[in-house]
C-alpha positions as CSV (number, residue, x, y, z in Angstrom):
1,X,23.5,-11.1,71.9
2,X,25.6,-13.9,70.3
3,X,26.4,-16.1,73.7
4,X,23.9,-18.5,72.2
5,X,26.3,-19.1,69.3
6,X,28.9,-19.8,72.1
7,X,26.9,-22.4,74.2
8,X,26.6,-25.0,70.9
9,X,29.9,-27.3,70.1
10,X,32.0,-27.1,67.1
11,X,29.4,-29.8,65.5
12,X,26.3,-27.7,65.4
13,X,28.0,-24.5,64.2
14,X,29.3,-26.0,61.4
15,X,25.8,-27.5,60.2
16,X,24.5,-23.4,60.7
17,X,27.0,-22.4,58.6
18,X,26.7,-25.6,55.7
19,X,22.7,-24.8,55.7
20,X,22.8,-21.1,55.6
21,X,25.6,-21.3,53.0
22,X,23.3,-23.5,51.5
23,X,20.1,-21.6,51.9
24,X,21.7,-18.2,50.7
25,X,23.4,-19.0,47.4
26,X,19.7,-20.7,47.1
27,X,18.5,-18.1,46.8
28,X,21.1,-16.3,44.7
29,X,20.9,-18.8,42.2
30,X,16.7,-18.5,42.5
31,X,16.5,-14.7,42.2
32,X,18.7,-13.5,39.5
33,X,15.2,-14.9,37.1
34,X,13.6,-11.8,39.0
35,X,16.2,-9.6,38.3
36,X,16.7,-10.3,34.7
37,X,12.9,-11.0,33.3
38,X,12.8,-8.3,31.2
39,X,15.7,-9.1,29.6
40,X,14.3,-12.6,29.3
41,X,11.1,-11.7,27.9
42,X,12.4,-9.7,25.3
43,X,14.7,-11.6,24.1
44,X,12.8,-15.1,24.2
45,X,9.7,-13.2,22.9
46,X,7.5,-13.5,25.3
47,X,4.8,-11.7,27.5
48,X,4.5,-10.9,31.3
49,X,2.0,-14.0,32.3
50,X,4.4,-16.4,30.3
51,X,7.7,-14.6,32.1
52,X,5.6,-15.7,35.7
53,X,5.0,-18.8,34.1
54,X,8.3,-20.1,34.1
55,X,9.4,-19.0,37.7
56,X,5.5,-21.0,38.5
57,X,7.2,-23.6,36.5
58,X,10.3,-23.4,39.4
59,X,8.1,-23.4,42.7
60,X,6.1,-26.9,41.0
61,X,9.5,-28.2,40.7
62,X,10.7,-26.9,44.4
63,X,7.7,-28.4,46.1
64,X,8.5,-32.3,44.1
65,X,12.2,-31.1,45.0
66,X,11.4,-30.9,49.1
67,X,8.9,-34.0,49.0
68,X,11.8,-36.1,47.5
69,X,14.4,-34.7,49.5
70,X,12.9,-34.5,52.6
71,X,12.8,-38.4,52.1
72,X,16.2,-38.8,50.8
73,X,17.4,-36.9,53.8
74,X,15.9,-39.2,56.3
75,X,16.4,-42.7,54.6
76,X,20.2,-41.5,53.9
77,X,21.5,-38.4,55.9
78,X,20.7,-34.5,56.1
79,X,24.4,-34.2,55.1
80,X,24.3,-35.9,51.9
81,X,21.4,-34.9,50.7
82,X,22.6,-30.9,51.0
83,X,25.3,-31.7,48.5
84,X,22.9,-33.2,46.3
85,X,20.4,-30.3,46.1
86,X,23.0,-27.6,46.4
87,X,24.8,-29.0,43.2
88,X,21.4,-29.9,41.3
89,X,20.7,-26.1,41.3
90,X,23.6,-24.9,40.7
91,X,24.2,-26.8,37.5
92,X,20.9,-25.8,36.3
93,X,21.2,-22.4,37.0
94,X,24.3,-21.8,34.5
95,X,22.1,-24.0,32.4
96,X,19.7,-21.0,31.6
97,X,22.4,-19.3,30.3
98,X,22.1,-21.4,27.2
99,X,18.0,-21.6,26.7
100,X,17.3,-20.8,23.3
101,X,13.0,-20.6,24.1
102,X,11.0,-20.2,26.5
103,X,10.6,-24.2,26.7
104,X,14.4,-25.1,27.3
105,X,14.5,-21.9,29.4
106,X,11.3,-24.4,31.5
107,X,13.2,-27.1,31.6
108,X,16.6,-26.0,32.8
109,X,14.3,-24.1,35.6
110,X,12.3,-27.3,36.9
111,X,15.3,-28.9,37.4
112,X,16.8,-25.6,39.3
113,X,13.5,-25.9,41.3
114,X,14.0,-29.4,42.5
115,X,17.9,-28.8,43.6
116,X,16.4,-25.7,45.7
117,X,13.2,-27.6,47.6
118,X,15.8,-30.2,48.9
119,X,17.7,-27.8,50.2
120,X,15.6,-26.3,52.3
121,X,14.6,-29.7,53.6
122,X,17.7,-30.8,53.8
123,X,19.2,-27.9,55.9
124,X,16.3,-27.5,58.3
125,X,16.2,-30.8,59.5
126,X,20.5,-30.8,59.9
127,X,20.0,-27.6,61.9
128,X,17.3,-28.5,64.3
129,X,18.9,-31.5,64.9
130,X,21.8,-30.5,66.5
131,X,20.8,-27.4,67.8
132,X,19.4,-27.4,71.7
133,X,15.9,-26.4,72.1
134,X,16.3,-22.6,73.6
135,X,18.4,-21.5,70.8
136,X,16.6,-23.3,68.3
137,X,14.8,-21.0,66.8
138,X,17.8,-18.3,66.6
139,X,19.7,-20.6,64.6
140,X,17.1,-21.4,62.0
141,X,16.3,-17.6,61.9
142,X,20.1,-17.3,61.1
143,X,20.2,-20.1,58.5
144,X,16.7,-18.0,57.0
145,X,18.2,-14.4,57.1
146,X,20.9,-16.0,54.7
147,X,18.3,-15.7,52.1
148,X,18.8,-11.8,52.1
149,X,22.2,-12.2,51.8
150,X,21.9,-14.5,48.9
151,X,19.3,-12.1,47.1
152,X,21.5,-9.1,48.0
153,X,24.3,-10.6,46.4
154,X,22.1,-11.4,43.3
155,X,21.0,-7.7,43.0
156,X,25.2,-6.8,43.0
157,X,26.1,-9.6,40.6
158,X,23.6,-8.7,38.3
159,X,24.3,-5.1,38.4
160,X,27.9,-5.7,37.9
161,X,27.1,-7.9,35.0
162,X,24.9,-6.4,33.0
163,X,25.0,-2.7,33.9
164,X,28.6,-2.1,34.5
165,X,30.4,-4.9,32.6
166,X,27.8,-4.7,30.2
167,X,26.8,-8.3,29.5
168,X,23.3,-10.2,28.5
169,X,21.5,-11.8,31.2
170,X,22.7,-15.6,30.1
171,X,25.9,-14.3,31.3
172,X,24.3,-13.7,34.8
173,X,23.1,-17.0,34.9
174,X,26.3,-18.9,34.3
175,X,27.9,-17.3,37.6
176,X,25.1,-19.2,39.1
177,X,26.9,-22.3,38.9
178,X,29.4,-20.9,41.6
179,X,27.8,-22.3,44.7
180,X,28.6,-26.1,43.7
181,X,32.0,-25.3,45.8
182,X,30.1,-25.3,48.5
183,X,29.3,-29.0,48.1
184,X,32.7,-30.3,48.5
185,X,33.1,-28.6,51.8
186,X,30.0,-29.8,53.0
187,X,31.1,-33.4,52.2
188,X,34.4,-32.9,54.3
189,X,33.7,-30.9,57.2
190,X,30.2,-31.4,58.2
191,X,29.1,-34.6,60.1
192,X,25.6,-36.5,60.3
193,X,22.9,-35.4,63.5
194,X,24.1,-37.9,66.1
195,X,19.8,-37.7,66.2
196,X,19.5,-38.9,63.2
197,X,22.3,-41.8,63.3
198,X,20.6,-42.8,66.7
199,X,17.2,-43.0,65.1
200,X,18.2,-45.0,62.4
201,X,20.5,-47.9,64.9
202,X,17.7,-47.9,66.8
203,X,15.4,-48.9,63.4
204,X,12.8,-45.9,64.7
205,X,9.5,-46.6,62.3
206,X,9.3,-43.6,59.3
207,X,5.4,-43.9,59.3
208,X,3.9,-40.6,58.3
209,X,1.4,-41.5,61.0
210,X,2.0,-39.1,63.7
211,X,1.3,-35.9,60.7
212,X,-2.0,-36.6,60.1
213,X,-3.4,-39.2,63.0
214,X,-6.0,-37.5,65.3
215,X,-6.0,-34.2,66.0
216,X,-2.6,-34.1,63.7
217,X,-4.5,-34.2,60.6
218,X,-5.8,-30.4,61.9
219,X,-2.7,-28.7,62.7
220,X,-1.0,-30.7,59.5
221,X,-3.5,-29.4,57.2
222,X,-3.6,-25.3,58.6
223,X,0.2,-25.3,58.8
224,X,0.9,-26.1,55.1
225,X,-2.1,-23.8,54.3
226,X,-0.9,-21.3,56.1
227,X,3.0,-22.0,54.3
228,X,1.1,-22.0,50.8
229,X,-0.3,-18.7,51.6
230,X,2.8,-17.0,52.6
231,X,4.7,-18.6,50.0
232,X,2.1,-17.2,47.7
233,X,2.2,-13.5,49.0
234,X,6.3,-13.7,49.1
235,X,7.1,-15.1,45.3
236,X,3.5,-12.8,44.0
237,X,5.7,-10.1,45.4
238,X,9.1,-10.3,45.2
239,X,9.2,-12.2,41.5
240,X,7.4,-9.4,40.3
241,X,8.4,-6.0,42.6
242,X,11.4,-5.4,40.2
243,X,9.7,-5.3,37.1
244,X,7.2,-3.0,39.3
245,X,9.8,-0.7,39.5
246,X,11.8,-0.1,36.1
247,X,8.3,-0.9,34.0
248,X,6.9,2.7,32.5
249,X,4.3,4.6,34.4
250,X,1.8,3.8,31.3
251,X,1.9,0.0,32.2
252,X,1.9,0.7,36.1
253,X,4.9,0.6,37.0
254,X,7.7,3.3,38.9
255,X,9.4,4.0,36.0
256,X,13.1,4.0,37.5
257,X,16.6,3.2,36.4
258,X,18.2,0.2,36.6
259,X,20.9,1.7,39.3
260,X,17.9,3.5,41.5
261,X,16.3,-0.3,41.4
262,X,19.4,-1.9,42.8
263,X,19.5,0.6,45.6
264,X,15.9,0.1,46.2
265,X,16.2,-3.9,46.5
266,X,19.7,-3.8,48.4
267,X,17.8,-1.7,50.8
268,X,15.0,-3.5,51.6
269,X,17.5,-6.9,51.9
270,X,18.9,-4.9,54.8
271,X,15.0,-5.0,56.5
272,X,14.6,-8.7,55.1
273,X,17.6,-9.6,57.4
274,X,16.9,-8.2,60.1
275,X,12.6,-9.3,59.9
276,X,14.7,-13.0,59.5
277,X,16.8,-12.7,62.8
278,X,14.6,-10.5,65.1
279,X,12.0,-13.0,64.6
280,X,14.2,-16.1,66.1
281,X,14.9,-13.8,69.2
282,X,11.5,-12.7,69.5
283,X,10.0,-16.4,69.2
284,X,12.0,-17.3,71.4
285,X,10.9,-14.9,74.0
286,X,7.2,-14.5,73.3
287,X,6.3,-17.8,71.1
288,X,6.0,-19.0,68.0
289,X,2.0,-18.3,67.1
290,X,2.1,-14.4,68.6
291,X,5.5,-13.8,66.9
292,X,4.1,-14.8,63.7
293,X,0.5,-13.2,63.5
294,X,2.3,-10.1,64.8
295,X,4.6,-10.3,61.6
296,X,2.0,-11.6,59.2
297,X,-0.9,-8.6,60.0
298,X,2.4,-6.0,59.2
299,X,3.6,-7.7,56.4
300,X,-0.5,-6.8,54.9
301,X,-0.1,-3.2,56.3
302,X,3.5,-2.4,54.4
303,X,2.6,-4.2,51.7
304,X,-0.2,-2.1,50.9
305,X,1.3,0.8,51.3
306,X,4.2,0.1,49.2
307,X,2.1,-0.2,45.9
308,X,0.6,2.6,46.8
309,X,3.1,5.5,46.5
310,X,5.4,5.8,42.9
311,X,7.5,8.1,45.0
312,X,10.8,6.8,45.1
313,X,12.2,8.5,48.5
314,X,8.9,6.5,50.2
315,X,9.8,3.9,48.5
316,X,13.0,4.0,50.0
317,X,11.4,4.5,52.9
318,X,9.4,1.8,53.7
319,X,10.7,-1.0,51.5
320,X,13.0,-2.3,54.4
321,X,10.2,-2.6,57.0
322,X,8.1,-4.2,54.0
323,X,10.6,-6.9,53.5
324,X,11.4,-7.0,57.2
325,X,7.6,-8.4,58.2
326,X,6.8,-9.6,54.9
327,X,10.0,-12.1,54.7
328,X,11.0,-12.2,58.3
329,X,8.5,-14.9,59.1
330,X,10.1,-17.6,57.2
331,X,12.3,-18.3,60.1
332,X,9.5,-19.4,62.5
333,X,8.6,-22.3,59.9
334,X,11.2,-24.5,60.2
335,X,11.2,-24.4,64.5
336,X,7.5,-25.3,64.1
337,X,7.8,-28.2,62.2
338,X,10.6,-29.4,63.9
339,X,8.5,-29.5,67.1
340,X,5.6,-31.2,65.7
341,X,7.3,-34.1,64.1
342,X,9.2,-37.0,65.6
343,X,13.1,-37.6,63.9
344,X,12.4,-40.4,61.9
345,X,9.9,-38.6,59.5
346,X,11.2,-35.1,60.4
347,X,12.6,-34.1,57.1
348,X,9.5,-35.9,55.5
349,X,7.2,-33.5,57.5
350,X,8.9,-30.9,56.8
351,X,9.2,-31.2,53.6
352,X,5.9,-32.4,52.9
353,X,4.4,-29.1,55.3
354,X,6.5,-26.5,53.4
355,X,7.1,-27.8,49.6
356,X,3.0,-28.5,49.5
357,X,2.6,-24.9,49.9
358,X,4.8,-24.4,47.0
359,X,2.5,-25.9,44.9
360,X,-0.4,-22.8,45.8
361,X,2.7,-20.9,45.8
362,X,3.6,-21.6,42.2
363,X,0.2,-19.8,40.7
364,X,1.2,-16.2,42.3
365,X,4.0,-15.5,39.6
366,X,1.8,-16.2,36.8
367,X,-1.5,-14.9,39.0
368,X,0.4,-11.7,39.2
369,X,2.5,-11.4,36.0
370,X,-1.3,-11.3,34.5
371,X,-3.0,-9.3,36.3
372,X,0.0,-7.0,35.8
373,X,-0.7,-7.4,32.1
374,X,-4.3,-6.0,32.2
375,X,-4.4,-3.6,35.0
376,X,-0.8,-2.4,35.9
377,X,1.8,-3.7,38.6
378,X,1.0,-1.9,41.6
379,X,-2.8,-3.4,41.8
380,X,-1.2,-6.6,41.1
381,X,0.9,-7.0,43.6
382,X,-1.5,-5.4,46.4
383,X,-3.2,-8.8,46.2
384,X,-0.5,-10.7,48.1
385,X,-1.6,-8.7,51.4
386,X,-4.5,-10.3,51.3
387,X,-2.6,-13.9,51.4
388,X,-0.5,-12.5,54.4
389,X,-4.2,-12.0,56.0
390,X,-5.3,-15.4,55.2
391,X,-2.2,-16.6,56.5
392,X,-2.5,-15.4,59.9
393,X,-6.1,-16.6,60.3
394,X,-4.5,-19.9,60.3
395,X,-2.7,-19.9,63.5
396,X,-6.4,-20.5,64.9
397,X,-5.4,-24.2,64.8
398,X,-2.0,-24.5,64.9
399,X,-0.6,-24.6,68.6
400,X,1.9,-23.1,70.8
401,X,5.6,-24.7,70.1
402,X,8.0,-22.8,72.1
403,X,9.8,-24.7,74.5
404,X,9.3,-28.3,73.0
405,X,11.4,-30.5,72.6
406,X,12.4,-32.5,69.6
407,X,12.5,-36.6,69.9
C-alpha cells in the first residue's frame, strides 16, 4: 500500500512531511475558534451571527493570504514561503489569547487567516513539484488528511485545557503558537523543487495567461466555483457542527456534554482521514472528475442525514462517513490544479483557483451562525448539502487530469 512512498527520493519525502506538518498544525491553530465559540461569545458579549462573523473575517483574510503567497512562492521559493505562513499563523493564533473585544479578537484573526492561505499555497505547489506524476495525487491526499490530524489534535488540546485542567479558552489559544517550531526545521532540512530552480535559470515568463486564455478562462472560472462551493459547505458545517451539538434542544441544538462532543468530533476525524487518503488512491485509479462527483453527491446525502437525527448513538454513527465524503475531497484539488497550470505561475494558480473560493467561502460562518439564530442549528447547517450539490454540477466543465504531467 505504501511502495509508492518508497519509489520517491529522500528530497520529495521530506517536502510531504514539511507541507503536511504544515497543513495540519494549520489547521490546529484554525479550529480551536470552532471549539471554543461559546466560550468566546460569552465572554466578549456577543451573539451567534457576530461569533461566524469573525471566523468569515479569517477565510477573507486566507483567500488575500493564498493570492499573496501563491506569488511569493513562485517569485522566491515554495520553501521559504512555508516558513513565512506557518509562523504568521502561529503568532497570531496565541495572539487571541489576549483580545479584549470582539474587534481585536478580528484583527488578531485576519492576520491568522493570511499565515494559513499561504500555507496551503505554499505546500501544494512544494509537493507537486517533486512528486512523480502516478503518485501525485496520493501524496497531496496525504499532505490533505493531515488536516484531520491537526483538528483532532485541536479537539484533545482543548479538552485537556479547558475541561480537565480547567482553564479559559485564551489559554487554548496561546498553545497555538507551538507550530512556529516547525519553521526552523523547514529552513534546514527541506530544499527548493529542482522545477522550480529550473524554471526560474531558465527566466520561464509568470504570465497568468495560460489560466484564463481560450478555453482556460472556462475550466478557470468552474474550478474556483466549484472550490468556493465546497469551501462554503465545509467551514458552514464544521465552524458551526460543535456548537450544534452542546447548544440546548430549545435553540436547536443536541444538547450534549462537552466530553460526549469531543468523542463525537474525534470520531468523525477518524472518517475525515480516511475520505482524505482513499480519495488520492482512488483518483488515482479511476480519475480525478468521477472520484470527486462520487464524493461530493455523498457528502449531500450524509450531510443531510446528520442534522436530521439528535440521537447521539446515530450520530456516532454516521459522523465518520459524513466527514469522510464531506472533507475527503479536498485532496483532489491540489493534483488538479497542479495539472492545469504551467510551473512558473503554478503557485499563482493555485492560489488564485483555491483562495478565491475563500472569499464565497467566508459568508457560510456568518450565513450559518444566523440562520442558527432564528431557526435552530440543525436547519442551518442542512444548507451546506446543497453547496456540495452545486459543487458537483461543476465538473461539467472542468476536464479529466489524471495522468498529466506537470511542466
Amino acid at each position: 500500500m505504501f511502495t509508492w512512498w518508497l519509489e520517491a527520493d529522500a528530497k520529495a519525502r521530506r517536502s510531504l512531511v514539511a507541507a503536511s506538518l504544515g497543513w495540519m498544525l494549520d489547521s490546529f491553530d484554525v479550529m480551536l475558534y470552532a471549539l471554543v465559540v461559546q466560550g468566546v461569545m460569552a465572554d466578549l458579549s456577543i451573539d451567534a451571527r457576530t461569533g461566524g462573523q469573525l471566523q468569515s473575517y479569517t477565510l477573507l483574510a486566507s483567500a488575500a493570504g493564498g493570492l499573496m503567497f501563491g506569488v511569493i512562492a513562485d517569485r522566491f521559493g515554495r520553501t521559504r514561503a512555508l516558513i513565512l505562513s506557518v509562523l504568521i499563523y502561529s503568532v497570531f493564533t496565541a495572539a487571541c489569547g489576549f483580545a479584549r473585544t470582539a474587534a481585536e479578537l478580528a484583527m488578531f484573526r485576519v492576520f491568522l487567516g493570511i499565515g494559513m492561505g499561504g500555507e496551503w499555497a505554499s505546500g501544494a505547489a512544494l509537493v507537486s513539484e517533486t512528486w512523480p506524476d502516478r503518485h501525485r495525487g496520493k501524496a497531496l491526499a496525504f499532505v490533505q488528511s493531515s488536516w484531520a490530524i491537526g483538528y483532532g489534535l485541536a479537539v484533545v488540546v482543548d479538552f485537556v485545557v479547558r475541561s480537565v485542567l480547567g482553564f479559559n479558552w485564551r489559554v487554548v489559544f496561546f498553545v497555538g503558537v507551538l507550530p512556529a517550531l516547525l519553521a526552523l526545521w523547514v529552513r534546514r532540512k527541506v530544499e527548493e523543487p529542482e522545477m522550480w530552480q529550473r524554471a526560474r535559470r531558465e527566466g520561464h515568463s509568470r504570465s497568468l495567461a495560460p489560466m484564463f486564455g481560450g478555453r482556460m478562462l472556462g475550466i478557470t472560472v468552474a474550478l474556483t466555483l466549484m472550490n468556493a462551493c465546497t469551501m462554503f459547505a465545509w467551514w458552514g458545517f464544521n465552524t458551526w457542527v460543535p456548537s450544534y451539538l452542546t447548544a440546548a434542544p430549545a435553540n436547536g441544538g443536541v444538547g450534549l456534554s462537552e466530553g460526549i462532543k469531543a468523542g463525537l468530533i474525534l470520531s468523525s476525524q477518524i472518517g475525515m482521514w480516511f475520505g482524505y487518503v482513499t480519495f488520492g488512491y482512488v483518483s488515482d485509479a479511476i480519475g480525478r472528475r468521477r472520484t470527486y462527483v462520487g464524493y461530493l453527491l455523498l457528502a449531500a446525502a450524509f450531510i443531510w442525514a446528520y442534522t436530521s437525527t439528535t440521537n447521539a448513538w446515530i450520530l456516532l454513527a454516521i459522523g465518520p462517513f459524513t466527514a469522510f465524503f464531506a472533507t475527503g475531497y479536498f485532496s483532489g484539488f491540489g493534483a488538479v490544479s497542479a495539472e492545469l497550470y504551467p510551473t512558473a505561475i503554478r503557485a499563482t494558480a493555485q492560489g488564485l483557483t483555491y483562495n478565491i473560493g475563500r472569499v464565497a467561502s467566508a459568508v457560510a460562518p456568518w450565513l450559518v451562525g444566523g440562520l442558527a439564530d432564528s431557526g435552530g442549528y440543525a436547519s442551518a447547517l442542512s444548507v451546506t448539502a446543497i453547496a456540495f450539490l452545486a459543487a458537483a454540477s461543476f465538473w461539467i466543465v472542468i476536464p479529466e487530469t489524471k495522468g498529466r504531467g506537470i511542466r
